[in-house]
KOLMARPA-111385 format. One record per residue (C-alpha): z, y, x; residue in one letter; residue number from 0. Coordinates in steps of 0.5 Angstrom, whole numbers, always signed. Layout:
N
+-------+-------+-------+------+------+
|    c3 |    c2 |    c1 | resn | resi |
+-------+-------+-------+------+------+
|     Z |     Y |     X |    A |  NUM |
...
+-------+-------+-------+------+------+
This chain:
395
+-------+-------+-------+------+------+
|    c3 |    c2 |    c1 | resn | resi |
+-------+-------+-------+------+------+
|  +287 |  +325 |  +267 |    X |    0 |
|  +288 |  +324 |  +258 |    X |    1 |
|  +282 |  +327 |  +255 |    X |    2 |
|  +283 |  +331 |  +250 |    X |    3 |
|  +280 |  +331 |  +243 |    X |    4 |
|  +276 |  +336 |  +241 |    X |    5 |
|  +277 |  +339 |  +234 |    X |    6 |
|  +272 |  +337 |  +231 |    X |    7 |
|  +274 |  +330 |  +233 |    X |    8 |
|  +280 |  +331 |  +231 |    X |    9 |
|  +278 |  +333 |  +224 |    X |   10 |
|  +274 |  +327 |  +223 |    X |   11 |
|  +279 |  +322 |  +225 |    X |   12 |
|  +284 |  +325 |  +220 |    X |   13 |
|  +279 |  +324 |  +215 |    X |   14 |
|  +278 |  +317 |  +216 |    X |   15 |
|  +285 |  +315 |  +216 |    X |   16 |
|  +285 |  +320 |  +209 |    X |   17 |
|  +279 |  +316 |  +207 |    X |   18 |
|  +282 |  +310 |  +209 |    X |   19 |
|  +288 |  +309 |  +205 |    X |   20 |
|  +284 |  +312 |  +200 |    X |   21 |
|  +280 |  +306 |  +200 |    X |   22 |
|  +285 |  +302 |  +201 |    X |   23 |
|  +289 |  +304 |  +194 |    X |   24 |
|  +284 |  +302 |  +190 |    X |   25 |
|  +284 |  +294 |  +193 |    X |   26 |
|  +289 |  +292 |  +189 |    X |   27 |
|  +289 |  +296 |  +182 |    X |   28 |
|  +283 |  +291 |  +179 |    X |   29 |
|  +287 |  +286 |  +180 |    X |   30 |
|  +294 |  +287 |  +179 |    X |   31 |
|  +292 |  +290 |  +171 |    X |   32 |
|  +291 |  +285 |  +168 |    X |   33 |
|  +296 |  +280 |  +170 |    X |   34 |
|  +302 |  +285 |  +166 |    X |   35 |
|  +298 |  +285 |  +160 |    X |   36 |
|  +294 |  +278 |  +161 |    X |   37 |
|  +299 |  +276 |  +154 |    X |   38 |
|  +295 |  +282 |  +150 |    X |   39 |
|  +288 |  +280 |  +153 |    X |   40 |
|  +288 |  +273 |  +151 |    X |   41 |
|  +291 |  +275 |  +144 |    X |   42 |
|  +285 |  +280 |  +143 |    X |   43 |
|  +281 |  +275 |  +146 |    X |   44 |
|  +283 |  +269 |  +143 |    X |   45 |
|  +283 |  +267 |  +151 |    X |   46 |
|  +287 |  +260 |  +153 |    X |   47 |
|  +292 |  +258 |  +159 |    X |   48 |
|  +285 |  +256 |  +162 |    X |   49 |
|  +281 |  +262 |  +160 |    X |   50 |
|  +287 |  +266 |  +162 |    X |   51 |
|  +287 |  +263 |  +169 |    X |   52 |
|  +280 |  +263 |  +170 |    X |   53 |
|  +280 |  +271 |  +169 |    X |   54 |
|  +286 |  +272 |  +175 |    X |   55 |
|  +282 |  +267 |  +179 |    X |   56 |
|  +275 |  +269 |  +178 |    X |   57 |
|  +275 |  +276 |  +183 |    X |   58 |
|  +279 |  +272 |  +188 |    X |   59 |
|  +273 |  +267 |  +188 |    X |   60 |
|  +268 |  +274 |  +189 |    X |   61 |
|  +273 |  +276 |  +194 |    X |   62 |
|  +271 |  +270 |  +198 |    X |   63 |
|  +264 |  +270 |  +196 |    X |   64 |
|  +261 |  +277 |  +196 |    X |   65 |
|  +265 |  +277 |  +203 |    X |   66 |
|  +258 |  +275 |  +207 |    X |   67 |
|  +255 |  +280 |  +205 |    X |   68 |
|  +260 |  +287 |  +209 |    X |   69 |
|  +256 |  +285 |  +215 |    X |   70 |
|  +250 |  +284 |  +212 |    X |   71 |
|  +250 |  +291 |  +208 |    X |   72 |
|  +253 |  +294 |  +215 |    X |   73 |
|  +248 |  +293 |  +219 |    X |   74 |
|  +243 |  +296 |  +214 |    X |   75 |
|  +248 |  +302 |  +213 |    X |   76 |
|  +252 |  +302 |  +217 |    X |   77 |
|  +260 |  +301 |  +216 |    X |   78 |
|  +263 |  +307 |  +213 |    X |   79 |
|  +256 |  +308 |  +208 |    X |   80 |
|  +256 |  +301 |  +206 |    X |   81 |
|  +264 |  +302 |  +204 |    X |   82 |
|  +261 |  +308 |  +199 |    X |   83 |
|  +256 |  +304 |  +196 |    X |   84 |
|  +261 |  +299 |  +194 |    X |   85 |
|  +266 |  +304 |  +192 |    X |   86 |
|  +262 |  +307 |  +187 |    X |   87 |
|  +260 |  +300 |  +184 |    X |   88 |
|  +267 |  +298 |  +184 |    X |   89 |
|  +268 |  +305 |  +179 |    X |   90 |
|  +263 |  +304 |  +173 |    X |   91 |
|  +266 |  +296 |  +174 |    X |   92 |
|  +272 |  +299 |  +173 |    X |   93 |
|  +270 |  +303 |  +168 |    X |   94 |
|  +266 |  +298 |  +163 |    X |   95 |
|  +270 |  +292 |  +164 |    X |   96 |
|  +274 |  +292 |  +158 |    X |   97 |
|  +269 |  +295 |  +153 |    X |   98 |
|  +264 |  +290 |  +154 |    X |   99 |
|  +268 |  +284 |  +150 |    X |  100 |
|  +269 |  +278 |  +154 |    X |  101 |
|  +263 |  +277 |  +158 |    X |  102 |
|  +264 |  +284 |  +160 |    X |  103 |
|  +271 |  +283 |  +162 |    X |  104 |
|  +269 |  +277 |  +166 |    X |  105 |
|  +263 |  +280 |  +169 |    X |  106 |
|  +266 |  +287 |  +170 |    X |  107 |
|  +272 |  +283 |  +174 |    X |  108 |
|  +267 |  +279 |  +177 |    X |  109 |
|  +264 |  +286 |  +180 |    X |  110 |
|  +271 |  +289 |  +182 |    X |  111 |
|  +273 |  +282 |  +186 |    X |  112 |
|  +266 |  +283 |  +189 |    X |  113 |
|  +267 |  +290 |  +192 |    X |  114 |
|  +274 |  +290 |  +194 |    X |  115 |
|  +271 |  +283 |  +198 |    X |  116 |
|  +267 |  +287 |  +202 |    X |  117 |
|  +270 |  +293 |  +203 |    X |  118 |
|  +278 |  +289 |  +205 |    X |  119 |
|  +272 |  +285 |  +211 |    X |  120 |
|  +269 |  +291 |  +213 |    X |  121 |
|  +276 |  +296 |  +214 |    X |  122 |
|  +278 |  +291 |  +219 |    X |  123 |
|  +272 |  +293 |  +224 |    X |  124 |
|  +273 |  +301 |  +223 |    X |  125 |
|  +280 |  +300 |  +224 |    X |  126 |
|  +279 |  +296 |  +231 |    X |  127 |
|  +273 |  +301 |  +232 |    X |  128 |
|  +277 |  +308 |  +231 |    X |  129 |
|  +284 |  +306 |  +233 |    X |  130 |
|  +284 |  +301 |  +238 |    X |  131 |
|  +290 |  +303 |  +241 |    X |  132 |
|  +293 |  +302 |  +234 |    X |  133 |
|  +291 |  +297 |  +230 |    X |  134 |
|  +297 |  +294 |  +229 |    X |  135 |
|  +300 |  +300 |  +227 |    X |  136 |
|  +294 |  +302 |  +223 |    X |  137 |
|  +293 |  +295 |  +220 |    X |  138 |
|  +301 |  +297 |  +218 |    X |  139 |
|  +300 |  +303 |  +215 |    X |  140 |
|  +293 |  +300 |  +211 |    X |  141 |
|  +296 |  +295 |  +208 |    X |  142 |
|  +303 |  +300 |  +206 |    X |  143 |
|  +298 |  +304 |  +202 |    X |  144 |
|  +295 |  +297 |  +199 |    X |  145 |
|  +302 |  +294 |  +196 |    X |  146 |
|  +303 |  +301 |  +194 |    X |  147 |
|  +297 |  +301 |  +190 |    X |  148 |
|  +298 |  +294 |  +187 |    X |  149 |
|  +305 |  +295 |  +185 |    X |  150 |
|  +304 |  +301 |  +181 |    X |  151 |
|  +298 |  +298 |  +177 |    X |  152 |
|  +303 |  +293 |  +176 |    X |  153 |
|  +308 |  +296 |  +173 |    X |  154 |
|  +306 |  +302 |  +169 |    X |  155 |
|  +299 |  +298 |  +166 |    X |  156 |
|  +304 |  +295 |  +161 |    X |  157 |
|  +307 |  +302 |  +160 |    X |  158 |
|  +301 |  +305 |  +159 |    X |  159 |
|  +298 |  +300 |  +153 |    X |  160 |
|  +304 |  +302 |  +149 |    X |  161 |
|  +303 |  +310 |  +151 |    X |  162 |
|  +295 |  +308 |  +148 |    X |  163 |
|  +298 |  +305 |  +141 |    X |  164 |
|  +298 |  +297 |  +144 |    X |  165 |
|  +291 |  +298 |  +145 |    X |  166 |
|  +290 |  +294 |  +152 |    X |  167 |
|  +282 |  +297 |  +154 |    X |  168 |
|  +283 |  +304 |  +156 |    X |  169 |
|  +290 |  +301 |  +160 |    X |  170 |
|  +287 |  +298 |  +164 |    X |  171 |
|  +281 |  +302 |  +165 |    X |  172 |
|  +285 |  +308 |  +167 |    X |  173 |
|  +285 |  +305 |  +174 |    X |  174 |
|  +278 |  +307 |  +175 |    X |  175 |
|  +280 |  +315 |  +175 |    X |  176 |
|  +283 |  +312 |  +184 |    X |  177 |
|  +276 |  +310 |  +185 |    X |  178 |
|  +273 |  +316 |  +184 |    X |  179 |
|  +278 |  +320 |  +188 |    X |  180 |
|  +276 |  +315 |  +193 |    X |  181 |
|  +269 |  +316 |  +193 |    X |  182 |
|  +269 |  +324 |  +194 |    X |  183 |
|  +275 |  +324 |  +200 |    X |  184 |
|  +270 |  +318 |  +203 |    X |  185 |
|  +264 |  +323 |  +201 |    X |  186 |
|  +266 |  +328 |  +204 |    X |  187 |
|  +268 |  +325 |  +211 |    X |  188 |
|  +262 |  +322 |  +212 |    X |  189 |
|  +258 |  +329 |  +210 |    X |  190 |
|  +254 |  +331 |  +216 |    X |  191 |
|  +257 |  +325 |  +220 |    X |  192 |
|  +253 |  +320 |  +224 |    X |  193 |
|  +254 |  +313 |  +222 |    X |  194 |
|  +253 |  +307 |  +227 |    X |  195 |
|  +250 |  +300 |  +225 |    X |  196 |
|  +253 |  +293 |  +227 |    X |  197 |
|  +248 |  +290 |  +232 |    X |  198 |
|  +244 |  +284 |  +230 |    X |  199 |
|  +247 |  +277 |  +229 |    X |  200 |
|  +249 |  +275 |  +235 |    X |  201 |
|  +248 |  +268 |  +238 |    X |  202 |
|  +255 |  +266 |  +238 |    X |  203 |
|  +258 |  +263 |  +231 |    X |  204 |
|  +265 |  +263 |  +229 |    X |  205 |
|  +264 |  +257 |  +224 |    X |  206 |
|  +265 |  +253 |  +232 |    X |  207 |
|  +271 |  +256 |  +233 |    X |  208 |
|  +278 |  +252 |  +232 |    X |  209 |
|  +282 |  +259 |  +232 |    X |  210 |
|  +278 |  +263 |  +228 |    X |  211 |
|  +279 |  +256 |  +223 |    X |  212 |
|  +286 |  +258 |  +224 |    X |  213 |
|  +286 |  +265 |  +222 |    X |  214 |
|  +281 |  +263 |  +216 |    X |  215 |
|  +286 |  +257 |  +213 |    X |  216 |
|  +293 |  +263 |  +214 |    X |  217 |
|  +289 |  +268 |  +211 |    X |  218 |
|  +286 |  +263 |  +205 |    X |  219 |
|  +293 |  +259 |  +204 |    X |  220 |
|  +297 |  +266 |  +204 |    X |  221 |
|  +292 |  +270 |  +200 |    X |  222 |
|  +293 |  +264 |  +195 |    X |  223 |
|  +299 |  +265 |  +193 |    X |  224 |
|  +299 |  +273 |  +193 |    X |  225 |
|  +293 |  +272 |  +187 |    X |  226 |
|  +298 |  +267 |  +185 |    X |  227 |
|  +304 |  +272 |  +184 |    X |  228 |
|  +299 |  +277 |  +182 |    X |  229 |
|  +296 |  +274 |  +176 |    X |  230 |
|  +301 |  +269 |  +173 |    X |  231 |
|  +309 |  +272 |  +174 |    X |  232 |
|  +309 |  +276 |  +170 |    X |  233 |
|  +308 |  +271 |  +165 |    X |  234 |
|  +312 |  +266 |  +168 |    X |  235 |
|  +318 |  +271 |  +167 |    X |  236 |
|  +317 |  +272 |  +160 |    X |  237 |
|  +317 |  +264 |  +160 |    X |  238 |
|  +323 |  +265 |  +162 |    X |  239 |
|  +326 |  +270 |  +159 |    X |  240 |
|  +324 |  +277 |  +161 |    X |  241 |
|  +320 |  +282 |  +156 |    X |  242 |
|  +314 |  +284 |  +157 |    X |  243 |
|  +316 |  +291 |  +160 |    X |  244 |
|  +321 |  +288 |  +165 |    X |  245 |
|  +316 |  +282 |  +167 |    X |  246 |
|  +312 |  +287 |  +169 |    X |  247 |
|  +317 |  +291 |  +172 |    X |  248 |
|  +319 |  +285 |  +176 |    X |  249 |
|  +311 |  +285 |  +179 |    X |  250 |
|  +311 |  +292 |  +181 |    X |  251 |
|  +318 |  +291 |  +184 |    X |  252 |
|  +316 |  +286 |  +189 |    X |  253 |
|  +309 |  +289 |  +190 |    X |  254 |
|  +313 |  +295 |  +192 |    X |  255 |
|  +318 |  +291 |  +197 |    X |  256 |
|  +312 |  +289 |  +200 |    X |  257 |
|  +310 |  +297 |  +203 |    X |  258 |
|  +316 |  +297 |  +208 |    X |  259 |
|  +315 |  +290 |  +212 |    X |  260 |
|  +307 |  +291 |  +211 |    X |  261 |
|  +308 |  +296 |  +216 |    X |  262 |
|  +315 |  +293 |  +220 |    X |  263 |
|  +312 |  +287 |  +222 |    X |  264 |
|  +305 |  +288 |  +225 |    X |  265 |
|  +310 |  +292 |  +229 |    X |  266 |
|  +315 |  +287 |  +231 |    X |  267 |
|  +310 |  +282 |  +232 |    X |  268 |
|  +307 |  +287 |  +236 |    X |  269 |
|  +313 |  +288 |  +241 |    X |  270 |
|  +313 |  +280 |  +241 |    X |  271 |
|  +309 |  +274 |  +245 |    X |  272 |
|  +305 |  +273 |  +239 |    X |  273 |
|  +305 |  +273 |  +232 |    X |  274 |
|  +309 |  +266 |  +231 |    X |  275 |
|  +316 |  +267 |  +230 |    X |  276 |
|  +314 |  +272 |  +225 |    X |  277 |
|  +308 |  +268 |  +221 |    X |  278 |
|  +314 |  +262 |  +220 |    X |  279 |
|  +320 |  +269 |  +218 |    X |  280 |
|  +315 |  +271 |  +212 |    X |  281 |
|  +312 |  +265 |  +210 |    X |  282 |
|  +319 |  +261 |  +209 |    X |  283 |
|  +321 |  +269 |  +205 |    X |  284 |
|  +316 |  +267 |  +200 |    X |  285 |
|  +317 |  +261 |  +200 |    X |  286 |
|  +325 |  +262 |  +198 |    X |  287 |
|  +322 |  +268 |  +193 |    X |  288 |
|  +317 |  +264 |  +188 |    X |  289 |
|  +323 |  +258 |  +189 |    X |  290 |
|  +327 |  +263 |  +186 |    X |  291 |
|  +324 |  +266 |  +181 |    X |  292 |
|  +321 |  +259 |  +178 |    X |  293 |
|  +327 |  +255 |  +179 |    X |  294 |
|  +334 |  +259 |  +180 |    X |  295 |
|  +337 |  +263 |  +173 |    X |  296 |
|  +334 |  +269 |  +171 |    X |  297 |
|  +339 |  +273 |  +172 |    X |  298 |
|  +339 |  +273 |  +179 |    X |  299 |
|  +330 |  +274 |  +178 |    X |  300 |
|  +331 |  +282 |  +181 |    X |  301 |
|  +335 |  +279 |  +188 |    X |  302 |
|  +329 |  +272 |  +189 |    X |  303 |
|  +322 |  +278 |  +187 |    X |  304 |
|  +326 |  +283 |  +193 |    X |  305 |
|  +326 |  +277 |  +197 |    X |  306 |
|  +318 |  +275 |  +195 |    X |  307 |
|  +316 |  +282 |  +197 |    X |  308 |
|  +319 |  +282 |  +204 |    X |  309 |
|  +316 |  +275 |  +205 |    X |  310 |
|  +308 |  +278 |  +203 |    X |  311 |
|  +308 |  +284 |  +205 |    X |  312 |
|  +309 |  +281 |  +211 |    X |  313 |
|  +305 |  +275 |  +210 |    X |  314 |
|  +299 |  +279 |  +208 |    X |  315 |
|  +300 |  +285 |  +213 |    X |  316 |
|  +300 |  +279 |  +220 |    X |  317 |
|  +294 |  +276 |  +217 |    X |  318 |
|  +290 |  +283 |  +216 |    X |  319 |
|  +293 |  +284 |  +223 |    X |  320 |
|  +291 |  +278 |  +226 |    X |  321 |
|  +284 |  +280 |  +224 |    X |  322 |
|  +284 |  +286 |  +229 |    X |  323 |
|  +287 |  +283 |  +235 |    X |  324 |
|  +284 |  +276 |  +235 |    X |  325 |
|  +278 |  +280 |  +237 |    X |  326 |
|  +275 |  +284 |  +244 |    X |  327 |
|  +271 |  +288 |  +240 |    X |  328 |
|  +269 |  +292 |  +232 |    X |  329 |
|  +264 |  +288 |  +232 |    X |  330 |
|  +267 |  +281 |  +233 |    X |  331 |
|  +273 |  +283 |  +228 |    X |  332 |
|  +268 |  +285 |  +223 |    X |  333 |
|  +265 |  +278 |  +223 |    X |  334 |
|  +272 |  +274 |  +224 |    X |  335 |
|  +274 |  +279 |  +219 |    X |  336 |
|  +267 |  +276 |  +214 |    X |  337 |
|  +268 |  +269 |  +216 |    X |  338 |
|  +276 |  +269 |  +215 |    X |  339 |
|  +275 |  +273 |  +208 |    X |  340 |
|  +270 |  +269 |  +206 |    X |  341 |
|  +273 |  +262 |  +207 |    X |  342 |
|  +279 |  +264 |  +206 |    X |  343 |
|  +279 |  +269 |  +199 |    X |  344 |
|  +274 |  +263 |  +197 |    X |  345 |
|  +280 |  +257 |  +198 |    X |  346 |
|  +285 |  +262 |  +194 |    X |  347 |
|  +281 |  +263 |  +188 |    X |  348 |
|  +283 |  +256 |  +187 |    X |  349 |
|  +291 |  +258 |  +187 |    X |  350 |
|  +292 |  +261 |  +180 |    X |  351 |
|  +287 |  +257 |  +176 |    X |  352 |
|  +291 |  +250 |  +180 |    X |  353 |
|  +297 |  +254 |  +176 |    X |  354 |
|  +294 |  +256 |  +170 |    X |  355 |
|  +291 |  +248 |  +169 |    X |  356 |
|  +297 |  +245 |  +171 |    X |  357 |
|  +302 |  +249 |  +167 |    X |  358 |
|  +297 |  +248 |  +160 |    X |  359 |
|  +298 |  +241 |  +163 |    X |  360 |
|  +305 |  +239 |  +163 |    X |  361 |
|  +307 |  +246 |  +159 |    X |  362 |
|  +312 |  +248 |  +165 |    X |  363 |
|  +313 |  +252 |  +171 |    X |  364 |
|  +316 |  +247 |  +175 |    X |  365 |
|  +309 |  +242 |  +178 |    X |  366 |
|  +306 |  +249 |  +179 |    X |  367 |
|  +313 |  +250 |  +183 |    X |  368 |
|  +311 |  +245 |  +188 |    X |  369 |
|  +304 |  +246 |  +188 |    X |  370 |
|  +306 |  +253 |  +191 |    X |  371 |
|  +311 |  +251 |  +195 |    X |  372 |
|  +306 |  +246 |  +198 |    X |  373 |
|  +302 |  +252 |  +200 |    X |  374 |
|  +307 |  +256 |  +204 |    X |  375 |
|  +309 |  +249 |  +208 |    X |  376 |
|  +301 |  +249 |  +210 |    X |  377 |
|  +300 |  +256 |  +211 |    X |  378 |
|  +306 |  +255 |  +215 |    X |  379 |
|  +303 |  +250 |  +220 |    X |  380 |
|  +296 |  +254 |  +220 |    X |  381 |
|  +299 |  +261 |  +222 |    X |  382 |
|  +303 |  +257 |  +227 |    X |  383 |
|  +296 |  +256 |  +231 |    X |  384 |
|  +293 |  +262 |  +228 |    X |  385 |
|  +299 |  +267 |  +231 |    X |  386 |
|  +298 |  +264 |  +238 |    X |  387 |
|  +296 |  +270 |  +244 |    X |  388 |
|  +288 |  +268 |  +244 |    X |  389 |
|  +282 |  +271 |  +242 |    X |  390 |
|  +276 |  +267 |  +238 |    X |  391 |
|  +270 |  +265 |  +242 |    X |  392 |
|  +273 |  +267 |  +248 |    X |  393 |
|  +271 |  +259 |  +252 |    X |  394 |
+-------+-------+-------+------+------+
């Protein structure tokens, strides 16, 4: 016989899922502001190609860099305070970042990329621990809410500097306002609640587990390409062509084509052996989409970002995915989850500067082309083992 759930149950697992997209709105917007209007800042700053990929790629760094700390924070405050904290810094970083000259966009940045690394390792856990019958379903639904979240940075942060007299600042830190709704809505379900701590390390380390290297190389070459179409096609586009409004539209667009196969494949892959044949669909999408936005007439640039944001919504929401059901239990996906995003958020930080470095260096787009297609084959060789039915430390 179903035991059924009391209201108060109920109640609080509506609030975790409210919560929770909450959160996960505010995990892109950071990032996803800067890459429309990155032509702006460097004028106002005086920043080169160089400097400019150091600024995409300096909070995918700290997402890799600050992962390390989510289980650390975890086990001190349990999993949904430590989100809070986190949340609240993730706010006034928002908040100053632009008003703070070029030291304080690159800091404040820093801060953003740092906290959205440790709220992206640690939503993983609750989601195995609070739905554990639904994990793909919810992991879908999640990373829906964070396309979504990006690609309305994406497109209106440009709108909104034109609507704030051409003055980049409070563009990009009117994305602060999500961060706060969050805070309140997570406040208010945590109030009055019990709050469970992860355990001690355990004894048994990932970093001796050939498929949690796996998952950590997917998630890493994916992510690496996804901060790569963030902070830069944008700017390739208006290379090629396209004005800085329609650049950012392209953006937006994309991202939005994300939230549907955010969702469908996790749910696909779900009724399938394993995740396999879906990792190779996404990552070959992707692959076809960033070809032909590079390579093929900028009149066709709407069909190739359609195709781009099928690709990486799917790509990105089967590694979230994987984090989940490579595990036996929350707290094993917490610390898969850590070592994944570390290792692989780290690794992605390379992509865009690589970009940026390579486009300063032959004054085109075209070895940068190469280099991302090279990525994608090897993401796709990665999640060939990382999509296999296993579990880590299961031996």
């Amino acid at each position: 016989m179903t035991r059924k759930n009391s209201p108060q149950q109920t109640r609080n697992a509506i609030m975790m899922f409210v919560g929770m997209m909450l959160v996960a709105l505010n995990l892109r917007p950071a990032l996803t502001s800067v890459g429309p209007i990155l032509t702006s800042i460097g004028e106002g700053l005086s920043l080169s190609s160089v400097g400019q990929g150091v600024l995409t790629t300096l909070p995918v760094l700290l997402l890799g860099l600050a992962a390390p700390i989510a289980p650390r924070a975890a086990r001190k405050l349990g999993m949904e305070r430590a989100v809070l904290v986190t949340l609240i810094i993730l706010g006034a970083a928002m908040v100053v970042r632009p008003y703070l000259g070029v030291s304080g966009l690159f800091v404040g940045t820093a801060i953003a990329g740092g906290c959205i690394g440790i709220m992206s390792v640690l939503l993983p856990g609750i989601v195995k621990r609070d739905f554990p019958e639904s994990a793909s379903l919810m992991t879908g639904i999640y990373t829906a809410v964070l396309c979504t979240g990006a690609a309305v940075a994406a497109g209106t942060t440009e709108p909104l500097r034109m609507a704030f007299s051409g003055a980049w600042e409070p563009a990009l830190a009117f994305w602060a306002i999500p961060a706060v709704i969050a805070i309140v809505a997570w406040w208010l379900q945590l109030d009055g609640k019990q709050v469970p701590k992860l355990p001690g390390t355990p004894a048994k380390s990932l970093f001796k587990d050939r498929l949690a290297w796996q998952i950590a190389f997917y998630m890493g070459l994916q992510s690496s390409l996804a901060y790569t179409v963030f902070g830069w096609l944008p700017t390739i586009l208006q290379d090629r062509g396209l004005d800085p409004v329609n650049a950012g539209l392209a953006l937006s667009v994309s991202i939005l084509t994300q939230v549907p196969m955010a969702i469908a494949a996790p749910w696909i892959a779900s009724h399938m052996r394993d995740q396999r044949f879906m990792v190779v669909l996404v990552m070959l999408a992707t692959l076809a989409g960033l070809c032909g936005c590079i390579y093929a007439p900028i009149e066709g640039v709407w069909l190739w970002v359609l195709v781009l944001g099928l690709g990486q919504g799917g790509s990105f929401s089967i590694a979230l995915t994987l984090l989940a059901v490579r595990a036996r239990d929350a707290e094993t996906a917490a610390r898969l989850s850590g070592m994944a995003q570390s290792l692989g958020y780290t690794m992605a930080a390379l992509g865009p500067l690589f970009v940026g470095v390579l486009h300063e260096a032959f004054d085109s787009w075209n070895i940068a082309g190469a280099f991302l297609g090279t990525i994608a084959i090897s993401a796709i060789i990665a999640g060939l083992g990382a999509g296999r039915r296993l579990y880590v430390l299961d031996h």
